[in-house]
N, C-alpha and C positions, 0 to 999 in steps of 0.2 A: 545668206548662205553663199559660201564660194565654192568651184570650179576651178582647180589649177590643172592644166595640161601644160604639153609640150606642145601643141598644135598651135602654127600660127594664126588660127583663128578659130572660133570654137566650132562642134559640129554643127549641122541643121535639126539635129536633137536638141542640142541644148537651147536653141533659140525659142522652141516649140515650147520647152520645158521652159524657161526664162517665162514668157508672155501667160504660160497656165498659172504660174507661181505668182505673179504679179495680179493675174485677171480674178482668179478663182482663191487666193488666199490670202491677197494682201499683201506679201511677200517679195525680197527681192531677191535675184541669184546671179550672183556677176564670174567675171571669167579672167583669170588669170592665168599669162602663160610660164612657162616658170621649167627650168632644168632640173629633175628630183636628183639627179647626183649631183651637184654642186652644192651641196650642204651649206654654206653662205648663203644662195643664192633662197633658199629653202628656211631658213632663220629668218632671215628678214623679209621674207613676204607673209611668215606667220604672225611676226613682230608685228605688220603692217595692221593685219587685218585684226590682229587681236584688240592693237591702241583704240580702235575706233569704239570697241562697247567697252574696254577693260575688261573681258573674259574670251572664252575660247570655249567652246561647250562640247565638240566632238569632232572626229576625223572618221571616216571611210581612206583608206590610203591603196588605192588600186592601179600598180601600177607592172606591167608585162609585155616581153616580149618574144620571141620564141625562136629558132634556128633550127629545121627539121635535118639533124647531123645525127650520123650514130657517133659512139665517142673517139674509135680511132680516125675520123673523118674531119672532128671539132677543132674548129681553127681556136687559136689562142684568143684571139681579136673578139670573133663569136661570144665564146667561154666569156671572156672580160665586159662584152657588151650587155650580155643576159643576167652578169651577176651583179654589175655594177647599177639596172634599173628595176631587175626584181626584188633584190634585196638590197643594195644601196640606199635603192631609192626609197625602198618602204623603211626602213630604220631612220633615215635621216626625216623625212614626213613625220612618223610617231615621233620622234625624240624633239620636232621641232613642234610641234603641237604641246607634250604634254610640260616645255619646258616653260609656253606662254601660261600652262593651266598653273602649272605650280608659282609662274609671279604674282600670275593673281589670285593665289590662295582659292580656287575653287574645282571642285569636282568634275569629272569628264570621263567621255568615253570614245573611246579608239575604237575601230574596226577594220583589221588586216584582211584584206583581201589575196587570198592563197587559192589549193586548188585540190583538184582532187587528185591529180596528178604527184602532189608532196606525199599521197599515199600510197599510188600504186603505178605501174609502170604500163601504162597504155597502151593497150592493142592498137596498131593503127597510127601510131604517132611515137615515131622513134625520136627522142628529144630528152635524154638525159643531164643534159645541162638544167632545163628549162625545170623538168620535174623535179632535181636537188634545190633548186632555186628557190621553189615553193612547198621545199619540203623545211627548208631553212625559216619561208617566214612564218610557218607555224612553230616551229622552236621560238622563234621571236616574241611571237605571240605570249607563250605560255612566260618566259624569263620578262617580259615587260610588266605581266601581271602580277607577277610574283614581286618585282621590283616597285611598283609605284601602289598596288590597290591598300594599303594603309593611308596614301594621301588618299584617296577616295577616285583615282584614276581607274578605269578597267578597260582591258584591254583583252578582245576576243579576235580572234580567224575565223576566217566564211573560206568555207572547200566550195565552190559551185564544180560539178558536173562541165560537160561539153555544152556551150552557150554558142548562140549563132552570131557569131560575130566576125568582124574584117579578118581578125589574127585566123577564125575559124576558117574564113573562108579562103586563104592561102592555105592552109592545110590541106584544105580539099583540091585546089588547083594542081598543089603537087602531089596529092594522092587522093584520086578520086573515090577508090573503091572503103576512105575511112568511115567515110559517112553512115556506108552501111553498115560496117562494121560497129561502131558509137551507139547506132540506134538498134542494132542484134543484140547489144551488150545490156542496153537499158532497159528495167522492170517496166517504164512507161512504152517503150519502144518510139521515143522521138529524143530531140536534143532541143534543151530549155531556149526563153527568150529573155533577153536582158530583164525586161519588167516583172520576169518570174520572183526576182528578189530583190524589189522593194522593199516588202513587207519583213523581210530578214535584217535589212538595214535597218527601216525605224525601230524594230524593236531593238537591238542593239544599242543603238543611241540614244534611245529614252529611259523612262526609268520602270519602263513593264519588263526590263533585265538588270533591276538593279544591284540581283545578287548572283550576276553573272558574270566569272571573268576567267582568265587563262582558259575559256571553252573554244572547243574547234569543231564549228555548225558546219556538219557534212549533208549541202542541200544536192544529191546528183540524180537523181529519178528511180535513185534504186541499185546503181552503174558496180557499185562496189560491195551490195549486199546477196550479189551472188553467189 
């Protein structure tokens, strides 16, 4: 299993996750840094990693950044920054994934990572760029499906809720009072942790969703069934 980021080195997550994977399952998980808008750059590291078994078996493609602007405030630069790594970067990922699936004639599965945000417009978090952005990669999502699940490719979206994360927690430095606002909003009354959707990834990528595709899993505590 690989790891492609942008980070010159990987986090202290993944080393944790590295040594569990290797300790507890036999497994290896390496780390590749990698530009997702540079669609070259994103080809040939898929290329790379596929020659090594001749197949390519699945993608999670999670990749975001945010700009807290309202729109008459949205720099051009912003705008072109947000759309060239939310959606850029997630198109160029699946399409360089399922083109090593299709060399080598085999089946796969994608999983775009979008948000809940691509559904509704956030109390608390003024960020209209960022929310069309991941309102795009769920369109993605559904036209990838529709275009490859004949070769036996599928291709699903994961909406995750508000996750406590780095992006999360600049959101809060510039506005503190979201947080409560997030957790007022939510049926559970807290905001998820990354490890909440593991369990949403493997199934996706296995085949306990074998006849699942063009779907968009809206995991958010409840956030949007008010």
């Amino acid at each position: 299993m690989y790891c492609l980021d942008r980070l010159d080195s990987p986090h202290p997550d993944f080393l944790l996750a590295k040594q569990r994977a290797h300790d507890d399952y036999g497994s290896s998980l390496e780390y590749i840094r990698i530009d997702v808008r540079n669609n070259t750059e994103v080809n040939n590291a898929f290329a790379a990693i596929a020659a090594q078994g001749e197949r390519l078996d699945g993608l999670i493609a999670a990749a975001g950044i945010n700009y807290l602007q309202s729109a008459l405030e949205h720099s051009q630069q912003a705008l072109d920054d947000v759309m060239s790594i939310n959606y850029n970067g997630v198109f160029n990922s699946a399409t360089a994934a399922a083109r090593q699936m299709f060399k080598y004639q085999q089946q796969g599965s994608i999983l775009l990572v979008a948000s809940m945000s691509g559904l509704i417009a956030n109390k608390g978090m003024t960020s209209p760029v960022y929310n069309s952005s991941k309102a795009a990669v769920i369109q993605l999502g559904r036209s990838l499906a529709m275009e490859w699940g004949r070769h036996g490719i599928r291709v699903n979206s994961l909406c995750p809720g508000h996750i406590i994360t780095p992006m999360v927690d600049e959101v809060f430095k510039q506005n503190p009072a979201a947080r409560a606002t997030w957790e007022a909003e939510n049926m559970l009354g807290r905001l998820a942790l990354p490890e909440e959707f593991r369990g949403t990834a493997l199934f996706c990528l296995s085949d306990a969703s074998s006849f699942m595709t063009g779907s968009t899993l809206l995991i958010d505590g409840g956030h949007t069934a008010w």
